[in-house]
matplotlib code that plots the C-alpha trace (Angstrom):
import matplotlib.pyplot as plt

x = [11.6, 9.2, 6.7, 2.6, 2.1, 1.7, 0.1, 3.3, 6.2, 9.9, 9.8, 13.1, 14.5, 15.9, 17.6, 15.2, 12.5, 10.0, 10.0, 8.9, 11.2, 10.4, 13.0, 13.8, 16.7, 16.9, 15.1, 15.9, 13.4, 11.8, 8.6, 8.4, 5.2, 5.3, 3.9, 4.7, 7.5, 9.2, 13.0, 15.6, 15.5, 18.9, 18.8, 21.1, 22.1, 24.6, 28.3, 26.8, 24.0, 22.4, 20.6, 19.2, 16.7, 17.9, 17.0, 17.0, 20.2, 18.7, 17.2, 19.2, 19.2, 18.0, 15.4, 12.9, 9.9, 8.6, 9.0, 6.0, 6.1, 6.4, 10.0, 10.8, 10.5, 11.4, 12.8, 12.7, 9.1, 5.6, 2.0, 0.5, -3.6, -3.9, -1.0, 1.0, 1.9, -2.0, -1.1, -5.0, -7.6, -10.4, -13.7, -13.2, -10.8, -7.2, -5.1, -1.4, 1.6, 0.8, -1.8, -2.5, -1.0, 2.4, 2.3, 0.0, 0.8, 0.0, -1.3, 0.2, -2.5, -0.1, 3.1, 2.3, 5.5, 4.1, 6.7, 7.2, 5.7, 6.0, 3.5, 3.2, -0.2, -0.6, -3.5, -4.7, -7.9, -7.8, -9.4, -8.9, -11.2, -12.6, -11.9, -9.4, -6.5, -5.3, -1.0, 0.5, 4.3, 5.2, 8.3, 8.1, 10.8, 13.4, 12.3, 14.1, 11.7, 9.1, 5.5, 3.2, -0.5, -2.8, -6.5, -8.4, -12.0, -14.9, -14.2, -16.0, -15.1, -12.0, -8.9, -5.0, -3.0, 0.3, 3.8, 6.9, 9.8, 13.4, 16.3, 20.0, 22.6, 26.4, 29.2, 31.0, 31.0, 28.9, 26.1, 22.7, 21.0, 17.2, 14.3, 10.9, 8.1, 6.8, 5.3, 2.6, 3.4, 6.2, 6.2, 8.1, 6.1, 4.6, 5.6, 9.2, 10.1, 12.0, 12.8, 15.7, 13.9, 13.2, 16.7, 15.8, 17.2, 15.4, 17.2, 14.7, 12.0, 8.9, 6.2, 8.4, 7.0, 9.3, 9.1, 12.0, 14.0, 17.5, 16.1, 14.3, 14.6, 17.0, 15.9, 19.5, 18.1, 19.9, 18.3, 18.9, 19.6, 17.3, 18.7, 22.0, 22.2, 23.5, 23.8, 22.7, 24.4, 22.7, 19.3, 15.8, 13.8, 10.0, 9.2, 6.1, 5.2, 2.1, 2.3, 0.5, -2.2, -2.6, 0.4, -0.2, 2.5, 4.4, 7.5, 10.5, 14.0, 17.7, 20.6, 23.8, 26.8, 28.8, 27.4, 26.3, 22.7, 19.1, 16.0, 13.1, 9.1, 6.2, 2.7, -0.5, -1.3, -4.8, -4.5, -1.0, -1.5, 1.8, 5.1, 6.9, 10.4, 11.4, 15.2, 16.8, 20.1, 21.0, 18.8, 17.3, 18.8, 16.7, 15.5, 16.0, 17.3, 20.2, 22.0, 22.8, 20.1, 22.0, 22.0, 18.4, 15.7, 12.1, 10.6, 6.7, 4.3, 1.2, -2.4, -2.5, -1.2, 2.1, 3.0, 0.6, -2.4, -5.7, -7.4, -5.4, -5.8, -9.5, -10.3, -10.1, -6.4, -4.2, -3.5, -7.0, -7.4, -5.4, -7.3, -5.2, -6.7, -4.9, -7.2, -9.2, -12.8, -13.6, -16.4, -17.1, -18.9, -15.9, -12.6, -9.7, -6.8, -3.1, -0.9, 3.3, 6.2, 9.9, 12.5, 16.5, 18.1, 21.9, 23.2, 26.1, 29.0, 28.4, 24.7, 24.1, 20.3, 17.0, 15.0, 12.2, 10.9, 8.4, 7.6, 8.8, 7.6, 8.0, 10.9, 10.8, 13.1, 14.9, 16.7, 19.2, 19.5, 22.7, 21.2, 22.5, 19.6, 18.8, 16.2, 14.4, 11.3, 8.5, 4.7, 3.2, -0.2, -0.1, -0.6, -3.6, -7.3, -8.9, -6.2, -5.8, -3.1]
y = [17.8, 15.7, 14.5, 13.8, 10.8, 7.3, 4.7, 2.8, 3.8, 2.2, -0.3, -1.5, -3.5, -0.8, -2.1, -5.5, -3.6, -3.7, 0.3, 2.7, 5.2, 9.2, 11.8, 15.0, 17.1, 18.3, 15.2, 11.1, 9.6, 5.4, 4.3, 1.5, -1.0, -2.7, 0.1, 3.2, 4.1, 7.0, 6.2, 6.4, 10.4, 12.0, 15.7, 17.2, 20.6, 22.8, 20.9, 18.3, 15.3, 14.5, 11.7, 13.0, 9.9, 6.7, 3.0, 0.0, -1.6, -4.7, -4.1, -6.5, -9.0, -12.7, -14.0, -11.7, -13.8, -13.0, -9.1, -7.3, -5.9, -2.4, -3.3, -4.8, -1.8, 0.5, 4.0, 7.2, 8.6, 6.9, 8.0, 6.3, 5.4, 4.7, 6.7, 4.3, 0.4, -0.5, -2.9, -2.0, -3.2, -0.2, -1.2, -4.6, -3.1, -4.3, -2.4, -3.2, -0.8, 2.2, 0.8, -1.0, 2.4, 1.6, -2.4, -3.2, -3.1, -0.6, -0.2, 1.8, 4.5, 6.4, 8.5, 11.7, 13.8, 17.1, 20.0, 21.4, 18.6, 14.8, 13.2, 9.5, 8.4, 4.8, 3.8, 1.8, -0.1, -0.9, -3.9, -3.1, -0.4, -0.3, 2.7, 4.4, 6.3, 7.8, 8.5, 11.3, 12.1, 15.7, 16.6, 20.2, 21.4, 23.9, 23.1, 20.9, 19.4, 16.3, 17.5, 14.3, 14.1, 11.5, 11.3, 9.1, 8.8, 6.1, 6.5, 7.1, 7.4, 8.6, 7.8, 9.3, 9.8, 10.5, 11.3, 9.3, 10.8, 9.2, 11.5, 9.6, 11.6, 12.1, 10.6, 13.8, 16.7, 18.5, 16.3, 18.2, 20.7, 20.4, 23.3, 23.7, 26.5, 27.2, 24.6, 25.1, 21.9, 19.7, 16.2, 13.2, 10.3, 9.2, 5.4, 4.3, 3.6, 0.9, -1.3, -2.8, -6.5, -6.3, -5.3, -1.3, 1.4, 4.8, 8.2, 10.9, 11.2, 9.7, 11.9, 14.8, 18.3, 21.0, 24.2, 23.9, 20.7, 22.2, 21.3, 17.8, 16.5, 12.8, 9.6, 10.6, 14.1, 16.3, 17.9, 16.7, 19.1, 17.6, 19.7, 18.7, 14.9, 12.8, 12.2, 9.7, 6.6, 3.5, 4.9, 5.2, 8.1, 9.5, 13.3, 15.0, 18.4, 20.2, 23.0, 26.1, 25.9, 29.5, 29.2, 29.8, 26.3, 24.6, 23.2, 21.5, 21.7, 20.0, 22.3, 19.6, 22.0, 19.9, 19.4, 23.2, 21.8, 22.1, 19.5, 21.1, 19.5, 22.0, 21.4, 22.4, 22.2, 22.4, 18.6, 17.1, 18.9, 17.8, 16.3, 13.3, 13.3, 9.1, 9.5, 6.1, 5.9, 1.9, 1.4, -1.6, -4.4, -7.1, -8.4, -6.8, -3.4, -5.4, -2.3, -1.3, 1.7, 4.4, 8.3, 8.3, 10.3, 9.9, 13.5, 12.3, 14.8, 13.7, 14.2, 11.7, 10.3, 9.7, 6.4, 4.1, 4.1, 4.6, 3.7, 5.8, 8.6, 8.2, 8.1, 10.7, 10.6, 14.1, 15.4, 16.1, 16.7, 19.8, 21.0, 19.4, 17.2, 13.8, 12.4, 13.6, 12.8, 11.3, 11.4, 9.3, 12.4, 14.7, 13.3, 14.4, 15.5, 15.4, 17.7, 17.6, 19.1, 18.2, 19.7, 20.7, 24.1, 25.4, 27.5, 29.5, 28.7, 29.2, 29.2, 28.0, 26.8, 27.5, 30.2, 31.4, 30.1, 32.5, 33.9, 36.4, 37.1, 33.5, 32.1, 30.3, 32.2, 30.2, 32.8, 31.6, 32.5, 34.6, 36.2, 34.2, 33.0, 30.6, 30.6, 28.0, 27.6, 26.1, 26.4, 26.7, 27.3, 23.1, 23.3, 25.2, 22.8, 24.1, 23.4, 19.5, 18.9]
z = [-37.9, -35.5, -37.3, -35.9, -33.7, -34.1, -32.1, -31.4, -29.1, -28.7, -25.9, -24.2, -21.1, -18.7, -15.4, -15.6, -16.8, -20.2, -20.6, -23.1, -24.3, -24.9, -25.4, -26.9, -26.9, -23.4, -22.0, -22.2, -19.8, -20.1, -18.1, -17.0, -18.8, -15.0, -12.2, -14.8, -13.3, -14.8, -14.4, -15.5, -16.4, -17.6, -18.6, -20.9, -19.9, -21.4, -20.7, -18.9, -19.1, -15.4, -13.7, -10.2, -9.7, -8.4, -9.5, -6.5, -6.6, -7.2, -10.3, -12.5, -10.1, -10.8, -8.6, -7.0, -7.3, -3.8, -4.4, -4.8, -8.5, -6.8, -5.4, -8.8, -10.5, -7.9, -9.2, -10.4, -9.7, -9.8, -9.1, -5.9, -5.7, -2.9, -2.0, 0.8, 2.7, 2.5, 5.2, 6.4, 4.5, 3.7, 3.4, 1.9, -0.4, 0.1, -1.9, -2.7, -1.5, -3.0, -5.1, -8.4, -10.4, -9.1, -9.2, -12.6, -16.1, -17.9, -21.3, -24.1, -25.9, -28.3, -28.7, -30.2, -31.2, -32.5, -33.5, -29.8, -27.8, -27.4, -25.2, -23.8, -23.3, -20.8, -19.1, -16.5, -15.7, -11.9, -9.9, -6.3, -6.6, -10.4, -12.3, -14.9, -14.7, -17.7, -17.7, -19.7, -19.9, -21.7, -23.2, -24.3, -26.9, -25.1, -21.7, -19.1, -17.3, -17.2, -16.9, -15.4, -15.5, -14.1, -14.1, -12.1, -13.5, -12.6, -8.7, -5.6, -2.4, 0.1, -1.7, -0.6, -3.7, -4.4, -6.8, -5.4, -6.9, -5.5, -5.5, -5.5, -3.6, -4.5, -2.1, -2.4, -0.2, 0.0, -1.7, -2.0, 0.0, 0.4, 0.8, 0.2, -0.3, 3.3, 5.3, 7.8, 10.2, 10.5, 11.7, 12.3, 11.8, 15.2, 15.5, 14.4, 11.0, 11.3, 14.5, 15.7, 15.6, 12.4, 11.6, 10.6, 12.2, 13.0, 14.0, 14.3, 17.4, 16.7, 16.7, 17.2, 15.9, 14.4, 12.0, 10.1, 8.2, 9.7, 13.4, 13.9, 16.8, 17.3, 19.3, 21.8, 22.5, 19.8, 16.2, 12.5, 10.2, 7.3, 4.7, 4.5, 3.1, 3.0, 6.2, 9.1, 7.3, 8.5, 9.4, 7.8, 8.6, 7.1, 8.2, 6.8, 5.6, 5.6, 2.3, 2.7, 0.4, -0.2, -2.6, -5.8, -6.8, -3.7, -4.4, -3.2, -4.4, -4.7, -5.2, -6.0, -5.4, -6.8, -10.2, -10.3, -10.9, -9.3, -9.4, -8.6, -8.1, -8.7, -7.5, -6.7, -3.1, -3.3, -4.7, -3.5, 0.1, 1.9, 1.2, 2.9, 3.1, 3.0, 3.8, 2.7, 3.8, 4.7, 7.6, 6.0, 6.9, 5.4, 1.7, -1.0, 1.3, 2.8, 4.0, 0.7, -0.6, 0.5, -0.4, -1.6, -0.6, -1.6, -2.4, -2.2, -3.0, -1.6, 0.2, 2.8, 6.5, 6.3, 4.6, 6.4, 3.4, 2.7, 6.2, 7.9, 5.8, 5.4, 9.1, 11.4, 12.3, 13.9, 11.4, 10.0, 13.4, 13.0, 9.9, 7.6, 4.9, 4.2, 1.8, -1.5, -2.2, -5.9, -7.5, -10.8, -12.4, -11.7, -13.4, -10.8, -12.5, -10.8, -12.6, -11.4, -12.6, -12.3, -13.8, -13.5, -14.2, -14.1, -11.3, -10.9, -8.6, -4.7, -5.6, -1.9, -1.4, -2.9, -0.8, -3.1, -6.6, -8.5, -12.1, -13.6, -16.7, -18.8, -17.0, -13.7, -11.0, -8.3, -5.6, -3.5, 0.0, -0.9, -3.5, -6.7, -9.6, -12.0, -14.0, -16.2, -18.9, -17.3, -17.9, -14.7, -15.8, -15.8, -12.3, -12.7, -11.9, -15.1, -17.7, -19.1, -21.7]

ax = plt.figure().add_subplot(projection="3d")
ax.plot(x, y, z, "-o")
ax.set_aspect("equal")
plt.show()
């Protein structure tokens, strides 16, 4: 029997990294002490232990000293303050790629492992713009899933923000098959990603609109069917979603065929307004990418502008042109509170792709566009802006 907390918490290295361990029976998960990276995450579900998100290939690698502690750590999911490059300096404040919460150290405040619920608590003073976040990881007894909360307190000002979860793909066919809750605009970020001189690739139209993942338009005149992946070897691609905000939870999901599995993300798009879709498939031809991160796609839950940072979120851009919002006010008297969900679930064969997710009574309901279910425990009042674990 789990017994009440204690200050301290097992700390390992994990693929080159100082991590702290939390698990339960359902969930094995380490964060990293370096950016709070949550990764690696393997799920033990009946007949079978999973591992949907990916870690850079480089991890264990000597050398590195040039890399930006972000790219050192770089997997699994991570919270972004400012959410994106940063490559623009906002008001005197130059931030680092998706900000001090994914590049700092953070610190440990305690382990608490009650009888249903284990809870990692980090936090993080930040310098580029002064303030606190406070980190904490849930494992709830009986449940597959990670629940993640972040609170930034001590703030003011414009400030995009940000989860980062990165999804590795299987070779085999077949792979995964993508969908979200409904989107209200569709967009294919309006310069390239990558350029040729630089030795990146890009497939998909810049700037191109659409209103749905299975037609994107292509740089040679054709469509992408984004749901389908992997596909587009040797290309790097970053589309963006706009989440209809009248949802009670938005969400995206993986259905893996293969492994007769699902990952699923749950949010609250009245805080984490859009997704970006970073779809990482060896377009990179340069240090540390060299070609060789391949199959991944980053699933980033987000309000801001694309991937470009604070500046551009903060200013008036398209986007919020259209009515859309891509950046969150704080205020140091009003803590703001990030809650996200991810989680896995079994599904039955020739469970095809995820077309609704909903409630029904305690269990979380994922319905296929043929018709087949799965179902799995969640708590989705987490999502809710008036609860705080």
């Amino acid at each position: 029997m789990k017994t009440k907390s204690t200050c301290s918490c097992p700390m390992m290295r994990m693929f080159g990294q100082t991590s702290w361990h939390i698990s339960n029976r359902q969930v094995d998960a380490f964060v990293t002490e370096l950016g709070g990276h949550l990764g690696p995450v393997a799920f033990q579900l009946p007949g079978k232990r999973v591992q949907p998100y990916s870690i850079a290939p480089w991890a264990e690698e000597k050398g590195g000293e040039d890399l930006v502690p972000l790219l050192k750590a770089l997997r699994g999911d991570f919270f972004c303050l400012p959410f994106g490059g940063n490559g623009t300096a906002f008001r005197g404040e130059h931030h680092p790629p998706h900000g001090d919460t994914a590049n700092a150290r953070w610190a440990l405040e305690s382990l608490d492992e009650q009888l249903e619920r284990t809870t990692l608590h980090l936090s993080l003073n930040t310098s580029t713009r002064p303030g606190r976040v406070d980190k904490k990881i849930f494992l709830i007894d009986g449940q597959h899933a990670v629940y993640c909360q972040h609170t930034v307190s001590g703030m003011r000002g414009p400030m995009s923000v940000g989860h980062h979860a990165m999804i590795r793909f299987p070779d085999e066919p077949g792979g995964g098959v993508i969908s979200t809750s409904r989107i209200a605009f569709g967009q294919v970020l309006p310069e390239p990603f990558e350029r040729p001189e630089n030795r990146g690739y890009c497939c998909l139209q810049p700037g191109a609109t659409f209103e749905s993942l299975e037609a994107v338009p292509t740089v040679t005149g054709g469509t992408a069917d984004l749901t389908r992946y992997p596909a587009r070897r040797g290309f790097e691609d970053l589309v963006m979603l706009v989440n209809d905000p009248e949802a009670p939870f938005a969400w995206n999901a993986i259905v893996f065929p293969a492994q007769r599995y699902v990952w699923f993300a749950l949010k609250n798009p009245r805080i984490l307004r859009n997704t970006v879709f970073w779809i990482s498939n060896g377009g990179r031809h340069y240090p540390p990418w060299n070609g060789r991160h391949v199959n991944v796609l980053g699933v980033e839950d987000v309000t801001a502008y694309f991937h470009l940072g604070l500046a551009e979120s903060a200013r008036k851009n398209p986007l919020a042109a259209k009515g859309f919002p891509t950046h969150l006010r704080l205020d140091p008297a009003r803590p703001l509170r990030v809650p996200y969900i991810m989680g896995v679930a079994p599904v039955p064969a020739g469970f095809n792709q995820v077309a609704s997710i909903h409630m029904e009574e305690k269990a979380l309901v994922l319905e296929a566009a043929n018709g087949k279910r799965a179902s799995a425990i969640v708590a989705p009042e987490f999502l809710s802006t008036t609860v705080s674990w």
